[in-house]
Residue, then its C-alpha position, 0 to 999 in steps of 0.5 A: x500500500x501506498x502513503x496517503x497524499x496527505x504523506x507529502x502534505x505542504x503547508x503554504x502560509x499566506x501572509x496576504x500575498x495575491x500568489x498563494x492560490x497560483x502557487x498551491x495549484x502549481x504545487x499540486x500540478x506536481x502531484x504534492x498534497x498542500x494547504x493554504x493556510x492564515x498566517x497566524x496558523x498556531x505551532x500546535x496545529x502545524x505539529x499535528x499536520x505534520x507537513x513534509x515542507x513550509x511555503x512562506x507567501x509574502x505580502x506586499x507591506x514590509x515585515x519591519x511595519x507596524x502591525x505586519x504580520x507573524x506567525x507563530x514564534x513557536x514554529 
C-alpha cells in the first residue's frame, strides 16, 4: 500500500500575498498534497499536520511595519 497524499502534505502560509492560490495549484500540478493556510496558523496545529515542507507567501507591506504580520514564534 501506498502513503496517503496527505504523506507529502505542504503547508503554504499566506501572509496576504495575491500568489498563494497560483502557487498551491502549481504545487499540486506536481502531484504534492498542500494547504493554504492564515498566517497566524498556531505551532500546535502545524505539529499535528505534520507537513513534509513550509511555503512562506509574502505580502506586499514590509515585515519591519507596524502591525505586519507573524506567525507563530513557536514554529
Amino acid at each position: 500500500m501506498t502513503d496517503s497524499p496527505e504523506s507529502e502534505r505542504i503547508l503554504i502560509f499566506d501572509f496576504g500575498a495575491q500568489y498563494g492560490q497560483l502557487i498551491a495549484r502549481r504545487v499540486r500540478e506536481q502531484n504534492v498534497f498542500c494547504q493554504l493556510v492564515r498566517h497566524n496558523l498556531s505551532a500546535e496545529r502545524v505539529a499535528d499536520l505534520k507537513p513534509q515542507g513550509i511555503i512562506l507567501s509574502g505580502g506586499p507591506a514590509s515585515v519591519y511595519a507596524p502591525g505586519a504580520p507573524h506567525c507563530d514564534p513557536a514554529r
